[in-house]
N, C-alpha and C positions, 0 to 999 in steps of 0.2 A: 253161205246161204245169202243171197240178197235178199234185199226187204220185199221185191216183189213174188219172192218163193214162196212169204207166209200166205200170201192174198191165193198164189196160185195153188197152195197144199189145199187153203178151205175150199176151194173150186171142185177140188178133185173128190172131195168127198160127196159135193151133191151142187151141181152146176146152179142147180133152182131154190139153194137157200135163200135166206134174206143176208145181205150181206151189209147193206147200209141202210139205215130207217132215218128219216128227219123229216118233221112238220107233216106226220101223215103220209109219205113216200116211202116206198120199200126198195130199191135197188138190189138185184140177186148176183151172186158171185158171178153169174154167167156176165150181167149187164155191166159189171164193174172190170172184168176181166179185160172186155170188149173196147169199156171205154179207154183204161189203159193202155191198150193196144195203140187206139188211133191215136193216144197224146204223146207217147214215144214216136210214134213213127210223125206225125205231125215237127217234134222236138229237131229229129236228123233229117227232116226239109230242112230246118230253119240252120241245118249245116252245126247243130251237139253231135260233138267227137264223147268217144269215152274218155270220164272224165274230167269233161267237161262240169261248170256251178249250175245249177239253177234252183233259183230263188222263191218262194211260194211265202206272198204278203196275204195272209187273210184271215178274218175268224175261224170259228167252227164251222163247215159247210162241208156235204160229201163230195162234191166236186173239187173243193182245193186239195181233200185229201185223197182225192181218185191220180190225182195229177203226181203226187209222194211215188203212186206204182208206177205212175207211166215215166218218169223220170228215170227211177231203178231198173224197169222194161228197156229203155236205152244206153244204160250204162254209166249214167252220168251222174252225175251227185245235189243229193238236195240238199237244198240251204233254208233250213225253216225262218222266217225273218217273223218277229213277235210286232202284231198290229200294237201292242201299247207306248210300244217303244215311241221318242220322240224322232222326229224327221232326220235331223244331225247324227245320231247316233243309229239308224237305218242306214242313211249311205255310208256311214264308216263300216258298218259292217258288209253291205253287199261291196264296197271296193277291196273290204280286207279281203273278203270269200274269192275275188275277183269272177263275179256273176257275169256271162254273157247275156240270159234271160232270167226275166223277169214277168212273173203270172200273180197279179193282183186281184183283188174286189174291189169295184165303185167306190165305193166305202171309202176307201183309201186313198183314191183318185188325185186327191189335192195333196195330200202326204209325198203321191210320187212325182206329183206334179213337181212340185218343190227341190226337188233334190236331182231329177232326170239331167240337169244340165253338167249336175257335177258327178257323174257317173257315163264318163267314156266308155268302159265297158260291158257296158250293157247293150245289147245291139238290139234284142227286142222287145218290147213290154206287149204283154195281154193282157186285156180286160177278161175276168171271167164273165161277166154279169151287167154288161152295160158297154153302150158303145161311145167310147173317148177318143178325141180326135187326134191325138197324137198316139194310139195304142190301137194295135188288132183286137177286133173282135174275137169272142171266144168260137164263134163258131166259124170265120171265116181263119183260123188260126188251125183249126181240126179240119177244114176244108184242103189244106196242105196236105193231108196224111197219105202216104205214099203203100208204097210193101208192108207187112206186117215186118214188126223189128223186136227182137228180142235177145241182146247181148250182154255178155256180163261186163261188171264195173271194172275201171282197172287199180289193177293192185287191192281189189276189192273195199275201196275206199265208198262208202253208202253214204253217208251223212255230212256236213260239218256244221256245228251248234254254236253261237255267241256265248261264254261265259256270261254276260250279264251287264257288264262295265260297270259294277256299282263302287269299285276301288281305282276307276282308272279305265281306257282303254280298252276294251272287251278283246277277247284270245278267243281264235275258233278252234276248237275240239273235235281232231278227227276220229270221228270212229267209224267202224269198218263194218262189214256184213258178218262178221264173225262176233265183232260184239255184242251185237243186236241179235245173234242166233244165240249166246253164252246167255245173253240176258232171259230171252223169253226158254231157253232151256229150264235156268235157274226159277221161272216164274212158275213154268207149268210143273216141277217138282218140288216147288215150296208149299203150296197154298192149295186149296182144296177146291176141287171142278166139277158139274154133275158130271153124272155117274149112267149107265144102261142107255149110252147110246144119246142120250139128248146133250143139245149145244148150250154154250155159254150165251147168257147175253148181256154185255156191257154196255154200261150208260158215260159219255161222256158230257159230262159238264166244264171240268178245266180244260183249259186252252189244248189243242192238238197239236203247237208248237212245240208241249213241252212233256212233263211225266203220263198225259193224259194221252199224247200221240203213240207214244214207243210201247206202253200196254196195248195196243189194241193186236201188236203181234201175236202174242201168243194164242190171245181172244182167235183171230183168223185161223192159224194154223191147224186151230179145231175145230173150223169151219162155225163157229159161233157168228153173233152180229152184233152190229155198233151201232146204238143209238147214241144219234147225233144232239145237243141241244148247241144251239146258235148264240143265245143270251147265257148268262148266267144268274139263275132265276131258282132259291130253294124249294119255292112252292113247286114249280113245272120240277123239279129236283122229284122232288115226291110223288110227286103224281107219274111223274113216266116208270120209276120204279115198278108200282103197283101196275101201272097198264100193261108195261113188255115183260113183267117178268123177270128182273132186269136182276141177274146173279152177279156179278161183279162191276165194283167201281171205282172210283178214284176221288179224293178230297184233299184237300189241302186244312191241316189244324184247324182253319180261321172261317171257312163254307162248313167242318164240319160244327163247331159252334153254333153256328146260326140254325143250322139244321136241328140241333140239339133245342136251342130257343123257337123251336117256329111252333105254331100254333096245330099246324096240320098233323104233325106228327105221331099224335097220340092215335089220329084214327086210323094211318096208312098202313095200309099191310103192305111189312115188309119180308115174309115169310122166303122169297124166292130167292135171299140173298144168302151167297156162300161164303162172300168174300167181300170186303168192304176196306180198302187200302187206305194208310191216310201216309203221309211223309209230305217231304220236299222242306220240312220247318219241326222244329220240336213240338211235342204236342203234350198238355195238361195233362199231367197223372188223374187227376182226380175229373177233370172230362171226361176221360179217355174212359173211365171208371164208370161215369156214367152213362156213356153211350155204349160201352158193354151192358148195361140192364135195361136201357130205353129204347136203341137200333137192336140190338141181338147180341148174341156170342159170335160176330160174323168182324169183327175189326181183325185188322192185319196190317203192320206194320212193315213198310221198307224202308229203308236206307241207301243212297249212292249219292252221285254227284253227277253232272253233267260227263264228266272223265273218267266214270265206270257206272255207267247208267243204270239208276235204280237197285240195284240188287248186292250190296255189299254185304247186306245182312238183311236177314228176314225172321220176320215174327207170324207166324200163322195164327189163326183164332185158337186155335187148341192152347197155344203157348201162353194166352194170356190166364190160363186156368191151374188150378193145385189138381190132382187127381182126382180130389174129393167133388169136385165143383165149384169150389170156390173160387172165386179172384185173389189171381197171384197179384197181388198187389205189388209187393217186389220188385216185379218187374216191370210192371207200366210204363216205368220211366227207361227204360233199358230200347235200345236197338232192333232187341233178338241174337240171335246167332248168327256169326259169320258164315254166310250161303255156300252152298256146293259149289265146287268149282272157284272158289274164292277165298285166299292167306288173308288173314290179318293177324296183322300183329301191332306192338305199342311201340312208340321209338322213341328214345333218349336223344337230346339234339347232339351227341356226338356221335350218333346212326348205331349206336346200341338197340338190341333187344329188350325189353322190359317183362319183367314177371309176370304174374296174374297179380290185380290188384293195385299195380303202381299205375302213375299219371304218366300218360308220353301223346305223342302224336300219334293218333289212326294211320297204320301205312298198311298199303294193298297189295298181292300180288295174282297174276290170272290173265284169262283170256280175254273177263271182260271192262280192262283197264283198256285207255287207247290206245289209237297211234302214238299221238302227239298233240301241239299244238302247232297252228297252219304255218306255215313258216318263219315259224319263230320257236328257233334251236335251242337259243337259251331258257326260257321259259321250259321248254321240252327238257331241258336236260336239267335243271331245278324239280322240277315235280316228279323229279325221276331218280333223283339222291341215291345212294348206299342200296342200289337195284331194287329199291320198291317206291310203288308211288305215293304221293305226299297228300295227303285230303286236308291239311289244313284245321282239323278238328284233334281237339283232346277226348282223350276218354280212356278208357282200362276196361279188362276183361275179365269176371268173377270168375269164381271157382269153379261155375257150374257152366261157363264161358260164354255167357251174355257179354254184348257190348254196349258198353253205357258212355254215350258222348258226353262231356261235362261240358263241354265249350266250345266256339272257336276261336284260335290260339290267340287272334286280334281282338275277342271279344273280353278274353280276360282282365279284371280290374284288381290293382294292386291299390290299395287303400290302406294305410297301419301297417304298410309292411306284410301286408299280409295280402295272399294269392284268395282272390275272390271269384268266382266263375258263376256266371250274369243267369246262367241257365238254372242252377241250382235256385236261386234267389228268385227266380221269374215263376217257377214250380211252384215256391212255398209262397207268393203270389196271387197265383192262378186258384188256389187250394180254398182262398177266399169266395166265399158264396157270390159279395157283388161283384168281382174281377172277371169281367170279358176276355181283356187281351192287355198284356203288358211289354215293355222293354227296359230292361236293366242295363245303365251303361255308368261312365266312370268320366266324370267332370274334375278340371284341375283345381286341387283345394290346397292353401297353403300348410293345414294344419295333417289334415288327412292324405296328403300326393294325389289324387284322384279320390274325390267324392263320392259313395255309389248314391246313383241315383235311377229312380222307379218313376215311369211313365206309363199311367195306366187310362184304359177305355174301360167305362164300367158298363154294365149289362143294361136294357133299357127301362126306365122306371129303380132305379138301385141308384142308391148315394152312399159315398163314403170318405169315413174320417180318417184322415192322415194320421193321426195321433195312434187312433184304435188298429190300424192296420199295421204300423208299426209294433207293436205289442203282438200283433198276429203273426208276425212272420219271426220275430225272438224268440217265441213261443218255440217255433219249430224247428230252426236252425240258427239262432243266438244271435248275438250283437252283432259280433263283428261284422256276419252277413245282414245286415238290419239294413235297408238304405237311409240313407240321412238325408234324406231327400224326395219327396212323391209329389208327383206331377199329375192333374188328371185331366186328359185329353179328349174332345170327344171322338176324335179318332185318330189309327198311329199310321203317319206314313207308309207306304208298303210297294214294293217293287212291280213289275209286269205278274208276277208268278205270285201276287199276296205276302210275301219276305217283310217284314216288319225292318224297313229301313234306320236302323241303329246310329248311321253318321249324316242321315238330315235330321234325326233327333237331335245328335250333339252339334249340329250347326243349329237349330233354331235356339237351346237352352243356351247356347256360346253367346250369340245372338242380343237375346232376351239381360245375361249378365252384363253383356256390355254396353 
């Protein structure tokens, strides 16, 4: 199934839905179908074979993401490129993707100015939304548009995604039209969708480059719709909920906190919501706890990685509950369960099996793990170990066969000898009334081998005592996990996607020590 099958299944159920909403616009499947049309056949004027890269620089806008189908429409593969990302690390990735084109926003304009010269292969750039004198216009780019076109990808390769570069070099991540059909299979069988014939409708706010883009398939494939927001704005957050009716969404831990502190909240009716996803980063037991009784019983929990997208495990809203009604408290911190269609298991670093209960490496097995990484074997054949693939994360499976990540494997701090896992310690953290956001990581101490040390953002109008908060966290999980060390920041570095950047923490505390 390629990504433009889901756009084309919602089509099929009623040409004249609303298929894209943004600032007041409604675009219907028909108009969306149409526009994709002319941007594939526009794409094979400009001489994309199947197969071929192209690259889409832009915020949230329903036009850069109409351009995803027309791309798929022709066969060729899209390359999401993340507008946060800095200019150096944009051209390394569109050379690594090896991109022929390129479709930007204004916006951006000086970003590609910047880097256009060291990018040979690139042959043509468009402007969506403004006219640049070194780039086609958007409209005289669709002025090309030939025959309609409509061919499949080859070797059914759909996408390919940046890792991140936050260790080094970013790895592009193929994944295929199969993935992406395993994924939204596993979505619309996990989590709960209206019912008697009415559509879904999804609100995105995080970036469409990333978790926020590859949800909208399943959304489609039920002929549901996507509301668009441009900024990322909690109050416009709330308010569109309440306006479109808006049954599923997406947040990232650190938007859903804010949402949790915003002021609006108490009055918005959030009644239409079914489903309410958070992942991409661990998230506060005792948040999560709370936005179970202040948003609804509508939270739901995914798990994946860029190399098996989103859905390694799933927590539905039900899941967070005892039969009785009560909050499984239990689990809050837990993954869910390992999804349909989806092995996990724990691995021993000599590529053993692990029981239920013991600590190993999360490894996956399934349809929707990738290809690969883009030309680069080795890498592919490292995350590919003992014939399952490697996620880089610790964790064990209970009795009742939840997955609980403890860590990951880099984030572990060995202090006293003793195996410390930052997540654990960041939880019994969090649990603290004034604690916003925190990061736990492990500074070199002569006495201790690494130091654990806590860097925290406190909530706003809230102060707190290092002394007393220490005492708070012994309380709960004991010394050894205590940090000997708290930092209070007023805010924590964070990556393109919100990732609480843990090793420009330990460069600035390095830093600061020396």
């Amino acid at each position: 199934m390629r990504l433009v099958d889901h756009l084309d299944k919602g089509a099929s159920l009623d040409p004249g839905a609303p298929c894209l909403v943004c600032d007041g616009e409604t675009r219907s499947y028909a108009e969306v179908q149409e526009l994709s049309g002319r941007i594939a056949s526009a794409l094979v004027a400009d001489g994309v074979e199947r197969g071929d890269k192209v690259a889409i620089l832009a915020a949230n806008d329903p036009t850069a993401f109409t351009c995803v189908f027309g791309i798929s429409r022709a066969g060729a593969v899209w390359c999401p490129i993340n507008p946060r990302n800095e200019a150096a690390e944009n051209r390394d990735l569109l050379d690594l993707f090896e991109c022929s084109v390129l479709i930007f926003q204004a916006a951006f304009a000086p970003l590609v100015d910047a880097i256009r010269g060291d990018l040979p292969g690139v042959r043509t750039l468009v402007c969506l939304d403004a006219q640049v004198p070194w780039a086609m216009g958007w409209e005289d780019f669709l002025a090309t548009a030939g025959e309609p076109v409509d061919r499949a990808a080859e070797d059914d390769l759909a996408l390919i995604v940046g890792t991140g570069g936050t260790t080094g070099r970013p790895k592009g991540v193929m994944l295929t039209g199969a993935n992406i059909e395993s994924m939204t299979a596993i979505t619309l069988m996990s989590y709960p969708w209206p019912e008697h014939g009415e559509r879904p409708v999804y609100l995105a706010l995080a970036p469409l480059t990333h978790a926020a883009g590859v949800l909208c398939f399943p959304v489609l494939a039920l002929g549901g719709s996507i509301v668009v927001m441009r900024q990322p704005d909690v109050g416009g957050f709330l308010a569109n909920v309440a306006e479109h009716g808006v049954t599923h969404t997406f947040l990232p831990p650190t938007l859903i906190y804010m949402v949790l502190d915003h002021p609006d909240l108490a009055t918005t009716d959030l009644s239409s919501l079914h489903c309410f996803w958070y992942g991409a980063a661990p998230m506060s037991a005792s948040r999560l706890e709370e936005a179970l009784g202040r948003i609804g019983p509508v939270m739901a929990q995914l798990f994946g990685q860029t190399e098996a997208p989103m859905m390694v495990s799933t927590m539905a809203p039900a899941d967070h509950f005892r039969p009785d009604g009560s909050v499984a408290k239990e689990r809050l911190s837990s993954a869910g369960r390992p999804s349909p269609m989806v092995t996990v298991a724990i691995m021993a670093g000599d590529g053993s099996l692990l029981p239920r209960g013991e600590r190993g490496e999360i490894v996956v097995r399934g349809s929707l793990v990738m290809r690969g990484y883009f030309k680069n074997p080795d890498a592919t054949a490292e995350a590919a170990a003992h014939g399952w693939h490697h996620t880089g994360d610790i964790g064990y499976l209970d009795d009742d066969g939840f997955l609980f990540i403890v860590d990951r494997a880099k984030d572990m701090v060995i202090t006293g000898g003793f195996n410390v896992y930052s997540t654990e310690v960041e939880q019994a953290l969090m649990a603290h009334p004034a604690v916003a956001d925190c990061a736990v990581i492990g500074l070199p101490d002569e006495k201790w081998g690494e130091r654990l040390t806590a860097v925290l953002q406190v909530r706003p109008g809230a102060t707190v005592d290092p002394a007393d908060l220490k005492s708070f966290v012994k309380e709960r999980i004991g010394s050894v996990k205590t940090p000997k060390q708290i930092e209070v920041w007023d805010d924590l570095p964070r990556s393109k996607v919100g990732k609480v950047l843990k090793t420009d923490i330990k460069a600035q505390l390095a830093g600061q020590v020396g």
